[in-house]
Every structure is written in C-alpha cells, then in structure tokens.
N, C-alpha and C positions, 0 to 999 in steps of 0.2 A: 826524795825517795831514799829509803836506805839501802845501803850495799850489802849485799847478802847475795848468797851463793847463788847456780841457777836452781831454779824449782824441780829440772829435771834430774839433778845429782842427788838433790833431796829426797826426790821418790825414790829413785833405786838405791839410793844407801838404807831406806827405809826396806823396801822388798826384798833386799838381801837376807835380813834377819829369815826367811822364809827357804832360803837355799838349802835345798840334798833335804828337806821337810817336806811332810806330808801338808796337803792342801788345807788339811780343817784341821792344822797343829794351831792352836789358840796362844799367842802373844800378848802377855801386859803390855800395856802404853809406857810403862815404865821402864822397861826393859828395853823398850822402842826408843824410846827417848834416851835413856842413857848409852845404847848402844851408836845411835848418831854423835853423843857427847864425844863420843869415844874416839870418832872418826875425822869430828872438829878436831880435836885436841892433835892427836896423832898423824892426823898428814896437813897440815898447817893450814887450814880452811882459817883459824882464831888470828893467825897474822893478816890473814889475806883481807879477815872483815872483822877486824874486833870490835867496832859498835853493836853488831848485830850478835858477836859472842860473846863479847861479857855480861857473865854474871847466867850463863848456862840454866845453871841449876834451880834458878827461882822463877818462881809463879812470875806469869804479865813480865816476862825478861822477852827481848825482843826474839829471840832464838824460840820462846817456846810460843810466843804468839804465830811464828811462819812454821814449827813442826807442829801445829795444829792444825792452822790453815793445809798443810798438803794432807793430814790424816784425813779431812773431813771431804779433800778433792777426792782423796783416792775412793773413799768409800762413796762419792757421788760419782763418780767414776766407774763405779763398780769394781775397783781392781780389790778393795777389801769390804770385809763386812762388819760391823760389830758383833761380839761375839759376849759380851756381859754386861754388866749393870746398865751404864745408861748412854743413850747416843741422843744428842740435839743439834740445832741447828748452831748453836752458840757455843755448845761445850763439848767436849768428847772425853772421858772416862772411861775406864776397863780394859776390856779387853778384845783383838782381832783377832780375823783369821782372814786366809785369802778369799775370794768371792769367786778365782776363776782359777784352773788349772795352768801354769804355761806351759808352753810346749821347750821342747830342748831349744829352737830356736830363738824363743822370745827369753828365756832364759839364759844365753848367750849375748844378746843385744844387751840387756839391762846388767852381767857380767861385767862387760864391756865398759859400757858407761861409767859402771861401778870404779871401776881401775881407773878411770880419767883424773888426770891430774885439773883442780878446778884452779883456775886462772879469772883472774879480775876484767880480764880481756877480751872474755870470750862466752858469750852470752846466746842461749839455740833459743832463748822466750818460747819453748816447750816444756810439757811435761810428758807423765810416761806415755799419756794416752796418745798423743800425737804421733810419738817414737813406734808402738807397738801395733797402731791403729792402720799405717801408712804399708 
C-alpha cells in the first residue's frame, strides 16, 4: 500500500478552498487541485510521502489518482456536488460546489483538522463524513 497522507486531511484541505464562501460558490477541479498542491508543497506533506508526491502535476501521478478518489467520495458523500460538464464513476472533470451548508461548528472541526500537522504516525482511517457525522 502506499503512504499517503490520511484521507481525512485530504477532505478538509479540499473544503477549505470553500471557507468565508457562499455555499453554491462554483470551484474548478483545478484550482482544487492546485490549491492541495500548494499545501503538499508548503507544509512538508512532499517529505513526509514523496512517492505519492512526486510528479504532482501530471495525469495518473499517484497524488492525482487519491485527489480524485476523495472528490468522487466527497460527492458520494454528499458533502459536494458537480456543478459542470461531466461527472462519472471513473472520472471527474469540472467543476464543484458544496452540496450542504455547514454550520459554524462543523466549520470549526474541519478548521481544525485543517491546521493539523500531518505525521506519518498518526493515522484516524476516517474521513470527513465520520468526523462531521459523529
């Protein structure tokens, strides 16, 4: 199995892009993606797992195979929705928006998490819906 961050740092570093916005503010996937790049890069996620970060930026790179895989939980999830051209089971394109309002609280937890330092050590095998559902 590869070492890659937990899946719950990855949702909310993804839900942040959605912070102090309105609920039907519509997000590229790119902007999504780059904006995770950005949070690999800058608080040391790319030491902590450089298999699963290098080479960020390109198609079928293992980073963009697991920020797929969480876009397409969250949107089965319901925490987003597609919001343009095309959504599948196997691909995801376009563009989001959130699917659900949060409340200041659940926007506080997922804050939270957000600021976590991620540690190779330390593994919650959640995601947000667990966090937010409990």
């Amino acid at each position: 199995m590869l070492d890659e961050p937990d899946r719950l740092l990855i949702d909310v570093s993804i839900l942040m892009s959605w912070k102090n916005k309105s609920k039907d503010t519509v997000l590229n996937r790119t902007l999504l993606k780059l904006s995770l790049i950005n949070k690999v890069i800058n608080e040391g996620w790319a030491q902590l797992y450089p298999i699963w970060s290098k080479n960020m930026k390109l198609k079928r790179s293992s980073f963009e195979l697991t920020f797929d895989s969480r876009l397409r939980s969250m949107v089965k999830l319901e925490f987003l929705t597609p919001a343009g051209r095309s959504y599948t089971r196997k691909s995801i394109y376009g563009k989001y928006k959130l699917a659900k309002q949060f409340t200041t609280d659940e926007w506080e937890i997922i804050e939270n998490v957000y600021l976590t330092i991620p540690s190779k050590w330390v593994k919650t095998d959640k995601d947000i819906f667990d966090i937010l559902t409990k």
